[in-house]
C-alpha positions in Angstrom: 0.0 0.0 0.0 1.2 3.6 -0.2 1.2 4.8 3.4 -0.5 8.1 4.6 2.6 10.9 4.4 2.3 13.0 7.0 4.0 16.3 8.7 5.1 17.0 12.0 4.4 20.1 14.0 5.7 20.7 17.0 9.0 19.4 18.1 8.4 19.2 21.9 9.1 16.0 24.0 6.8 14.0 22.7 7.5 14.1 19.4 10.2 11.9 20.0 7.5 8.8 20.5 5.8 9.8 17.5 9.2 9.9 15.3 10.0 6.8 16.5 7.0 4.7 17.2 6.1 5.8 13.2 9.0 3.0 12.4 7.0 0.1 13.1 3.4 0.6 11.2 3.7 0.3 7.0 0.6 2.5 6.5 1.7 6.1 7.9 5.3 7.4 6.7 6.3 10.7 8.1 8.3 12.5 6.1 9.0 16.9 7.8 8.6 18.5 10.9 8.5 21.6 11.8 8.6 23.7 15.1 8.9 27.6 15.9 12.4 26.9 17.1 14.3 25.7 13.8 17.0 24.7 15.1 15.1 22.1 17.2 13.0 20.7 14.1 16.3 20.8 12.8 18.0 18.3 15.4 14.6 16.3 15.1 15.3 16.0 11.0 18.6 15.0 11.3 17.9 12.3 14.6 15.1 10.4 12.8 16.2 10.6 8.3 13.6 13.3 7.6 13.4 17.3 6.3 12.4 20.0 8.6 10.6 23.0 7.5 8.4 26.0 8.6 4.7 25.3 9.5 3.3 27.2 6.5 5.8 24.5 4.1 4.1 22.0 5.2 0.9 23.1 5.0 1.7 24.0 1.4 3.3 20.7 0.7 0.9 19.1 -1.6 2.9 15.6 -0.8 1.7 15.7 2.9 -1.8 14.2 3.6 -2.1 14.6 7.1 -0.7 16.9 9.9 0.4 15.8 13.4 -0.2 18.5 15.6 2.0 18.2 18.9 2.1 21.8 19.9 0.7 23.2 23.5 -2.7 23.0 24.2 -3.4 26.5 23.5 -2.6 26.5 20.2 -4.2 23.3 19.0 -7.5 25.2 17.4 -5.3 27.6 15.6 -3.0 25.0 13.9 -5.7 22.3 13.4 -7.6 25.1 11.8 -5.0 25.8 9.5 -4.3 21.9 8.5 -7.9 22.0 7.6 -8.2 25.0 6.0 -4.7 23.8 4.1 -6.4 20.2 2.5 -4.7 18.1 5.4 -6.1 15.7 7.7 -5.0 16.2 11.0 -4.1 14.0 14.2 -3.2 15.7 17.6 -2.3 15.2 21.1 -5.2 15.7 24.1 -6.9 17.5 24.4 -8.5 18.4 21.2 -8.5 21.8 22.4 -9.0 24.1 25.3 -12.4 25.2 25.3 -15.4 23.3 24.3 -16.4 26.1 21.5 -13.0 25.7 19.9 -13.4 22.0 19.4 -17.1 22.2 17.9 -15.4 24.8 15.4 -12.7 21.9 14.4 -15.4 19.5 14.1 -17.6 21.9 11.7 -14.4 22.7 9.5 -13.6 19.4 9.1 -16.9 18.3 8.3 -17.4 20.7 6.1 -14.0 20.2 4.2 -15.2 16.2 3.9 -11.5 15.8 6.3 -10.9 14.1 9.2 -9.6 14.5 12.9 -8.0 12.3 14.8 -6.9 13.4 18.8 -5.1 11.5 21.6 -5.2 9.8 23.4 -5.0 6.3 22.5 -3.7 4.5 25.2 -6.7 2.7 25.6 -5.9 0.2 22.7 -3.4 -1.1 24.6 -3.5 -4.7 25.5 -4.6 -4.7 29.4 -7.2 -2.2 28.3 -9.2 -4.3 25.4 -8.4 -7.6 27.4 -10.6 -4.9 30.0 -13.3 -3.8 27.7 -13.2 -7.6 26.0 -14.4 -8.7 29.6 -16.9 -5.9 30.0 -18.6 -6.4 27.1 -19.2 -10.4 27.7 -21.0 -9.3 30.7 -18.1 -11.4 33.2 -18.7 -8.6 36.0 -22.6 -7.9 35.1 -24.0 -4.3 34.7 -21.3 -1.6 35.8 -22.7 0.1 38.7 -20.0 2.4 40.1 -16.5 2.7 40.3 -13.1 4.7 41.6 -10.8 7.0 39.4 -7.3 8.3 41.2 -4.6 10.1 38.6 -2.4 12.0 41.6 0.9 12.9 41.8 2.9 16.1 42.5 3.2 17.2 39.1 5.9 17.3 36.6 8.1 20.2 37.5 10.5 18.4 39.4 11.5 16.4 35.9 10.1 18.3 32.7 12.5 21.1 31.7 9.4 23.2 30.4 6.7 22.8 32.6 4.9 26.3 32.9 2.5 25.2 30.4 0.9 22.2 32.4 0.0 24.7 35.1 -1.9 27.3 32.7 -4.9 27.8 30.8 -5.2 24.1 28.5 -3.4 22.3 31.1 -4.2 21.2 35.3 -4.7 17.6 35.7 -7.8 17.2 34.3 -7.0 18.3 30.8 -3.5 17.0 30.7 -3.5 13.6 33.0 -7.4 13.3 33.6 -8.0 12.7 29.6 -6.5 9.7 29.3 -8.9 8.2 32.3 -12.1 10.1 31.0 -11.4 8.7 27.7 -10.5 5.0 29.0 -13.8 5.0 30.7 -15.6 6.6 27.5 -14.2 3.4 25.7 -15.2 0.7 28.2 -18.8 2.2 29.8 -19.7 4.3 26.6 -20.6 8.3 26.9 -21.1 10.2 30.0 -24.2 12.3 30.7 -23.8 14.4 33.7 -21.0 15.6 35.9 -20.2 17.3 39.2 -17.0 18.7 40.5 -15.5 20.7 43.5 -11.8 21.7 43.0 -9.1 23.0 45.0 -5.7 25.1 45.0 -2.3 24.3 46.3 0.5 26.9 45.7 0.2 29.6 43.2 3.8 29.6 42.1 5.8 26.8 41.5 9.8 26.0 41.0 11.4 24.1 38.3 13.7 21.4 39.2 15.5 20.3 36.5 17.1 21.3 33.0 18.5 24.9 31.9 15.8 26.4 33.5 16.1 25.0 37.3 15.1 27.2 39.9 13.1 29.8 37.6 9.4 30.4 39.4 6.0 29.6 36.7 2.4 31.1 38.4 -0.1 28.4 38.7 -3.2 29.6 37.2 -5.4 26.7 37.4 -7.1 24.3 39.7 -4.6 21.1 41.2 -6.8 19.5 42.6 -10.6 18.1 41.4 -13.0 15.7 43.1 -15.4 14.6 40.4 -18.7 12.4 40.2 -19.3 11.0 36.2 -23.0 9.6 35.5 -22.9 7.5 32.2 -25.7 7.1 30.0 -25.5 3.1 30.8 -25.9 4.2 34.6 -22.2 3.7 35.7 -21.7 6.6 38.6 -18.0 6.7 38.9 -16.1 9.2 41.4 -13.0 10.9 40.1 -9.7 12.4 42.1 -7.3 14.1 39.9 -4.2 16.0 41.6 -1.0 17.8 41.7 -0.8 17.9 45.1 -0.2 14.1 46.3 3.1 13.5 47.2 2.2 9.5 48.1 -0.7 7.7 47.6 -2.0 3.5 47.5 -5.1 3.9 45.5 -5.4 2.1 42.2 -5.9 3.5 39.0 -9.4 2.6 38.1 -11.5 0.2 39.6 -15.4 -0.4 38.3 -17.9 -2.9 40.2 -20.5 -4.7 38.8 -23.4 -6.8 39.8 -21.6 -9.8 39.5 -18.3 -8.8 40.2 -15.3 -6.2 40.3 -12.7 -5.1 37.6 -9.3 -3.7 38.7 -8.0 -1.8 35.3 -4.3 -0.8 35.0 -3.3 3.0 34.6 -4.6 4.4 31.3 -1.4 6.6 30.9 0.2 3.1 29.3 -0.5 0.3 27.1 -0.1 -2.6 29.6 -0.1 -3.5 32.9 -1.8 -5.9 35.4 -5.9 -6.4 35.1 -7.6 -8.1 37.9 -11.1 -9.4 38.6 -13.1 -10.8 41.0 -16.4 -12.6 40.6 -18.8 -12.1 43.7 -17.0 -13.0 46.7 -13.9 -14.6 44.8 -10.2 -13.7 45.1 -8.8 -11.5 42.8 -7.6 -13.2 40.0 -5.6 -12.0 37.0 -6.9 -11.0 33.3 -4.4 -12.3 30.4 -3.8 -9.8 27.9 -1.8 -11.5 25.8 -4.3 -12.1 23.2 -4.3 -8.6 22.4 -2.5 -6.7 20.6 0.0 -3.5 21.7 1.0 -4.9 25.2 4.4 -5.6 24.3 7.7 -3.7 26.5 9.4 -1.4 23.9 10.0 1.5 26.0 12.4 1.9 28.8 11.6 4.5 31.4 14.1 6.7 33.4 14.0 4.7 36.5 14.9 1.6 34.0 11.3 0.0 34.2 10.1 -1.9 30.7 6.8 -0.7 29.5 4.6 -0.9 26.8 4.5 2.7 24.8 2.8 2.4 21.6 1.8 5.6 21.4 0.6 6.3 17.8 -1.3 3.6 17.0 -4.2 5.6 17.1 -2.9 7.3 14.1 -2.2 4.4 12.4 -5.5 3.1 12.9 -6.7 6.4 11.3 -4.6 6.1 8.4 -5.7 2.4 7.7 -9.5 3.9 8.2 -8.7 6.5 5.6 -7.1 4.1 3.2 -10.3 1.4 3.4 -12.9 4.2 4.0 -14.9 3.1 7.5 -14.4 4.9 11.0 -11.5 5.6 13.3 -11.7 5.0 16.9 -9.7 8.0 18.2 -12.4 9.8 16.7 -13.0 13.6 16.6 -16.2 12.8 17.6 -14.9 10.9 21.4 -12.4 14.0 21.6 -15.3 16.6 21.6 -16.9 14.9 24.2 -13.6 13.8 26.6 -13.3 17.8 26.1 -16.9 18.5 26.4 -16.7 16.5 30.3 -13.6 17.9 31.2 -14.2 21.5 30.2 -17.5 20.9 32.3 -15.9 19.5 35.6 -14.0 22.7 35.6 -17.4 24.9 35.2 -19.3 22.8 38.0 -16.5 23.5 40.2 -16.5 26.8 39.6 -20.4 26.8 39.8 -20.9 24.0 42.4 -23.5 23.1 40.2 -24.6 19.4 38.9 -23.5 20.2 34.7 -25.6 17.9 31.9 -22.9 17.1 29.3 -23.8 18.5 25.9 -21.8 16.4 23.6 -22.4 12.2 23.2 -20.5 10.0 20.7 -20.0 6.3 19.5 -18.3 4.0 21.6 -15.1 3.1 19.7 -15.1 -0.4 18.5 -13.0 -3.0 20.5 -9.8 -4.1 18.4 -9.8 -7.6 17.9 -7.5 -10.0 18.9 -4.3 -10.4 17.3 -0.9 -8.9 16.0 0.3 -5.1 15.7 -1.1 -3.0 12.6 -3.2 -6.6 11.3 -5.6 -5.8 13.5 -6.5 -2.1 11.8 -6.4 -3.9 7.8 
């Protein structure tokens, strides 16, 4: 097949994943990049075998289907926009954008323009998480009633070199950590119809600790942390902590409980990890994921742990869907709505009102069981 050519822009940290990840999957080639600091496209160009360029080249580039937008959250509507406005498809990183009106526009332009959008995040094809939703969806723990959500940490300032961003407008933990457990839940319980929220603040200013900028001060303009209620249109109520402020914690990811059992499901931030379940009053007893696909270690983390980091194979799934014509999971349609909830907890915090989400969407489809990039022919 001839893949999908597509353009980087935004040469930030993770762009690294993307360049490299893109090695594995025959249908999506990337072939420029381009970021407002040349010289750092530049080093990306010369790292991974491919041509850097300004933003408006690539837009102009009549060889480049698709653009993958990894710049800040602040700017995603304005260079999504301009993809679409340019001819190009466009996939990006979460959220989709930073206000719920922004995203709608995306939608309507590339609806409009017969294009498509693809957004982050798409951990939730990883193994452990369709070896989760497989279970779900055979009814093994019954009707999801309720269930737990913790994201929490101490943000990211002691170890990203950049991390002002995070803490303003487009970021907090909701939009930047919270999307990929909003969306994991959108794929295994379907869309959410109401939320509530109460948020707090921690420090206003914060240091960073590491890189050329260490010891420079960034202000903290938004909320750290969020306690959260989510009411699904299935019935699931499911409470939700996300934080910046949690030095130590022992609560789990995500667990959901059913009528007939209980469904431990690994952090949604990777591809694998450890389900568990337990049936009634059973022990807990491990899920196998190795029938599924995208569970294997390829990625090596700081502290030297092996994990699983595939991200990108949402793209790939989009460029296969482009190629044979049907739908994409990591819809634009699922990132209006994860944006849609989010951008609501933050109003019924603000409010301390109950908020009825606008948006719905389709449940993306399960991947099958299988191989790598078989799975999306």
């Amino acid at each position: 097949m001839t893949p999908i050519r597509a353009g980087v822009i935004g040469c930030g940290n993770i762009s690294d994943t993307y360049l490299r990840n893109v090695h594995d999957y025959e249908a999506l080639e990337i072939v420029a990049c381009a970021d407002l600091r040349p010289e750092v496209a530049q080093a990306q160009a010369e790292t991974y075998g491919i041509r850097s360029g300004t933003a408006e080249e690539l837009l102009a580039d009549p060889a480049i289907d698709l653009i993958i937008n990894l710049t800040v959250p602040v700017v995603h509507h304005e260079v999504t926009s301009k993809a679409l406005h340019a001819g190009k498809h466009v996939y990006g990183e979460k959220p989709l954008a930073v206000t719920l009106e922004e995203g709608r526009h995306l939608v309507e332009i590339a609806q409009s323009r017969n294009l498509r959008i693809g957004s982050a995040p798409d951990t939730y094809f990883g193994a452990a998480h369709q070896a989760c939703r497989h279970l779900i969806d055979a009814g093994e723990i019954g009707k999801v009633i309720g269930g737990t959500c913790f994201v929490m940490s101490h943000g990211m300032e002691d170890w990203h070199p950049n991390p002002g961003f995070f803490f303003q407008r487009g970021g907090g933990p909701i939009l930047d950590v919270g999307v990929y457990y909003i969306t994991e839940l959108v794929h295994l319980l379907g869309p959410i119809t109401k939320v509530a929220a109460i948020a707090g603040h921690g420090a206003t200013q914060r240091t960073i600790g590491s890189g050329p900028k260490q010891g420079q001060t960034f202000a903290v303009e938004v909320p750290t942390h969020i306690s959260a209620v989510l009411e699904f249109e299935k019935g699931a109520v499911i409470s939700l902590t996300a934080s910046w402020e949690v030095w130590r914690h022992e609560h789990g990811p995500i667990e959901l409980y059913g009528d007939r059992g209980s469904l431990i499901v690994p952090d949604p931030n990777f591809f694998d990890g450890e389900p568990k379940v337990a049936l009634m009053r059973d022990d807990w007893t491990e899920v196998p994921i190795g029938a599924w696909p995208f569970g294997n270690p390829n990625f090596t983390t700081r502290q030297g742990r092996k994990l699983a980091n595939h991200r990108i194979v949402g793209l790939v799934d989009m460029a296969w869907a482009i190629v044979n014509d049907r739908p994409h999971r990591a819809s634009a349609d699922l990132a209006l709505h994860v944006l849609d909830v989010m951008t609501s907890l933050e109003r019924a915090a603000v409010d301390g009102r109950t908020i009825e989400i606008e948006t719905s969407c389709v449940q993306p489809a399960a991947l099958p069981q299988g191989r790598g990039e078989a799975v999306f022919r």
